[in-house]
C-alpha positions as CSV (number, residue, x, y, z in Angstrom):
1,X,0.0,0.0,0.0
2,X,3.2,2.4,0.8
3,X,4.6,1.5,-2.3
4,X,1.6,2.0,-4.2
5,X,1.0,5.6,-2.8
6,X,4.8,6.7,-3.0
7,X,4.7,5.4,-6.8
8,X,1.9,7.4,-7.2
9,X,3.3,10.7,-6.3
10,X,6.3,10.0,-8.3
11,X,4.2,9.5,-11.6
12,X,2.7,13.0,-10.6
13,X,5.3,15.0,-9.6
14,X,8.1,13.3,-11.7
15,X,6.8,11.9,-14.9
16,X,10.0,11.0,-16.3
17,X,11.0,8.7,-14.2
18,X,11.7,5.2,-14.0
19,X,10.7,3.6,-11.0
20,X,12.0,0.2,-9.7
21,X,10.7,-1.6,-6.6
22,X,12.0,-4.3,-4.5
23,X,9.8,-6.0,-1.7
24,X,12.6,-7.0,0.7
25,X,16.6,-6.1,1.1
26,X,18.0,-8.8,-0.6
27,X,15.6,-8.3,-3.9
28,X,16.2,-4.2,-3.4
29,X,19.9,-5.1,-3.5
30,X,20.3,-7.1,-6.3
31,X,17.5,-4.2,-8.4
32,X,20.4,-1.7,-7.7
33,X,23.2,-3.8,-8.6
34,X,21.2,-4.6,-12.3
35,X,20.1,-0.6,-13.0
36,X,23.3,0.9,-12.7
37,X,22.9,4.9,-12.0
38,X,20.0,5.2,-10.0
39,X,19.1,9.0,-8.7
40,X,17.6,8.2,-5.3
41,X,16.4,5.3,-2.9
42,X,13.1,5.2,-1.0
43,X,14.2,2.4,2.1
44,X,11.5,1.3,4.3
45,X,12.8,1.4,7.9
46,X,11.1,-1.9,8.1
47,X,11.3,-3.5,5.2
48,X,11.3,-7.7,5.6
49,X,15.0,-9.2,6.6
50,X,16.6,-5.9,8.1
51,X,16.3,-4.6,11.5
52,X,16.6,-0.8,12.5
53,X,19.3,0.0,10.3
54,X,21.0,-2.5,8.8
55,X,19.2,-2.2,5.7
56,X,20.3,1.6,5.2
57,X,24.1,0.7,6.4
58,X,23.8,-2.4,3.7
59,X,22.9,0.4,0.2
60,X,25.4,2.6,1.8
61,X,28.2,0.0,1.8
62,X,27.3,-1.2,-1.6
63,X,26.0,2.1,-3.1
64,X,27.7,4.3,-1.4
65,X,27.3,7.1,-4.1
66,X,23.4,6.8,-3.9
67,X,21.2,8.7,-2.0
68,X,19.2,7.2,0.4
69,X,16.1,8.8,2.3
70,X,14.4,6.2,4.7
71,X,10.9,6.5,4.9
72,X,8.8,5.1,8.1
73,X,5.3,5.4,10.3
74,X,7.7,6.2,13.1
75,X,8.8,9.1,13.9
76,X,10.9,8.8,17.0
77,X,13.6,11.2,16.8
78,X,16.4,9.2,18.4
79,X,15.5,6.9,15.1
80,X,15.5,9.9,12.7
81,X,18.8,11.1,13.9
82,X,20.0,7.5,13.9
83,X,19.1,7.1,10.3
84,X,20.8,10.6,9.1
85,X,24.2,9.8,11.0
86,X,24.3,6.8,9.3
87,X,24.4,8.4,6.2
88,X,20.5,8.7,5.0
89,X,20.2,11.4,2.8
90,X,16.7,12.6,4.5
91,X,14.1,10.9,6.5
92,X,10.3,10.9,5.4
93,X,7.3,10.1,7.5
94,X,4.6,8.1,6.2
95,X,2.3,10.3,8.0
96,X,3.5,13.6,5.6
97,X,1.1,15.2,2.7
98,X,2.2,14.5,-0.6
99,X,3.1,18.3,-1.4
100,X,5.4,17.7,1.8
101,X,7.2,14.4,0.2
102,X,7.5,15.8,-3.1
103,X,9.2,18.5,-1.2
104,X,11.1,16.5,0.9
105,X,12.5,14.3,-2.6
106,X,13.3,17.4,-4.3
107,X,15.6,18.4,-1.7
108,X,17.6,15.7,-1.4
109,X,17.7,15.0,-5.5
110,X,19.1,19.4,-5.4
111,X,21.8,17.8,-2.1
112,X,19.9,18.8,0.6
113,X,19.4,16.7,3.4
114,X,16.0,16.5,4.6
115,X,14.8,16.2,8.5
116,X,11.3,16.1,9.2
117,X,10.2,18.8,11.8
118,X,9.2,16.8,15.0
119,X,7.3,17.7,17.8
120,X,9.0,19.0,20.3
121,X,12.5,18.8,18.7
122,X,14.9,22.6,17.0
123,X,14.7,20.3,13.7
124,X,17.6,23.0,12.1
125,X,19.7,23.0,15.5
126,X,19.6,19.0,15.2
127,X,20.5,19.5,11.6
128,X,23.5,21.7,12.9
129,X,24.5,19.3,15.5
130,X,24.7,16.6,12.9
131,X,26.6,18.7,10.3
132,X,28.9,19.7,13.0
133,X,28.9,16.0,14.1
134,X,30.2,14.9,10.7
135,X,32.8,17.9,10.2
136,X,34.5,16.6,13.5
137,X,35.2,13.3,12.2
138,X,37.6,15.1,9.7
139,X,41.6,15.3,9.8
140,X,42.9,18.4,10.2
141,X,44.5,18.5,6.8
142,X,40.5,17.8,5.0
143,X,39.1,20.6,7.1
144,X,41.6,22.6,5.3
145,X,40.9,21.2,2.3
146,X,36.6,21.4,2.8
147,X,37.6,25.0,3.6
148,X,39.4,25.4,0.4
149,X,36.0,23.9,-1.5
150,X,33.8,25.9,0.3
151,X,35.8,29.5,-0.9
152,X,35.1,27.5,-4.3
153,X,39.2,26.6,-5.4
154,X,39.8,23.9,-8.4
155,X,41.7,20.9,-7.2
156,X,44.4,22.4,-9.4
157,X,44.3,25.5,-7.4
158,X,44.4,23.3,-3.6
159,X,46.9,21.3,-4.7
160,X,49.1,24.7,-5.8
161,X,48.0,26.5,-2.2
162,X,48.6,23.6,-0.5
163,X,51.6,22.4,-1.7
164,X,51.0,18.2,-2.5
165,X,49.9,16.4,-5.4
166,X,46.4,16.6,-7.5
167,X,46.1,12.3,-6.1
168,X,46.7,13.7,-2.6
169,X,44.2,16.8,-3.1
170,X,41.7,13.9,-4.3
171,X,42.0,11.9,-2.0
172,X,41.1,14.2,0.7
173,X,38.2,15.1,-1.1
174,X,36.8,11.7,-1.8
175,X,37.2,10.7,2.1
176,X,35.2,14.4,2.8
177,X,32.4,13.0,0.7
178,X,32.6,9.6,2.5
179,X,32.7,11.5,6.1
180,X,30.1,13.9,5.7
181,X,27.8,11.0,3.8
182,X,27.6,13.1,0.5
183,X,27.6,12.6,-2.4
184,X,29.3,15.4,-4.5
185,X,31.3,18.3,-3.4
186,X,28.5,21.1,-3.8
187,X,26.7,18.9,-1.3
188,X,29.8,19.1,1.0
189,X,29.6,22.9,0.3
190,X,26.0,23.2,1.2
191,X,26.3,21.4,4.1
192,X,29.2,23.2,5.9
193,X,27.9,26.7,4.3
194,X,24.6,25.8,6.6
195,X,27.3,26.0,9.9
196,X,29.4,29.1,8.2
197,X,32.3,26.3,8.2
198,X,35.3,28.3,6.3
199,X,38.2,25.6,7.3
């Protein structure tokens, strides 16, 4: 019934698309593997043979360039903040309207993250403290270079600033992306631009 409501708002709101659906991990798994470049994935939190997040942490591993939004009738917030540290790329409640989901896509397919607003919870303070959460996790050499992306510099131009190679400059930037659970660098820009993170 979920599936047949979400697939319905995706035919309204984006025609062009191709949808695929999986009824359980394994089959969503092996969908993925088969379709290549897929835009964004719509996990049930409780979809058959996972349990709390193991199905998100099992895309991630494999996919790790997709993103993921996890979608559920519960809306705990220790399980929405859960799901985003571990790399979701938004969290939708089953209980949203469909303006509100179609929202809630769109941001993450323009890398956002999406947090619902919960009751009782600062939804862009918890945003912050994640953000900041995933920034900390960084060496002190990819803070410099995140700072370096966020003023907008080539790799060309960190490598020059910074004095190391264009593999070096790379490799800081691919283990940002894998840190911060993005998926491109502007994402990694719009994420510490929300903190006014300058390195």
């Amino acid at each position: 019934m979920v599936r047949d409501g979400l697939r319905s708002i995706f035919d309204d709101a984006f025609p062009d698309c191709t949808i695929l659906e999986a009824d359980s991990l394994e089959a969503a798994l092996r969908v993925l593997d088969e379709a290549g470049d897929v835009d964004l994935v719509l996990l049930d939190l409780n979809i058959p043979d996972v349990s709390h997040l193991s199905g998100l942490q099992a895309v991630r591993d494999k996919f790790p360039a997709t993103p993921v939004v996890m979608v559920s009738g519960v809306t705990d917030r220790n399980v929405v903040r859960d799901a985003l540290a571990a790399g979701a790329a938004g969290f939708v409640p089953k209980s949203l309207k469909r303006a509100a989901i179609v929202d809630a896509l769109q941001q993450v397919l323009s890398g956002e993250i999406y947090m619902p607003d919960l009751p009782g919870d600062e939804s862009a303070a918890a945003e912050e403290d994640l953000i900041r959460a995933r920034i900390d996790t960084l060496t002190p050499q990819q803070r410099v270079v995140l700072g370096h992306l966020v003023a907008g510099r080539l790799n060309k131009q960190i490598a020059y600033e910074l004095d190391v190679s264009m593999t070096t400059v790379k490799a800081h930037v691919s283990a940002i992306l894998q840190k911060m659970n993005v998926f491109s660098r502007t994402q990694a820009v719009i994420m510490a631009g929300k903190i006014g993170f300058r390195g």
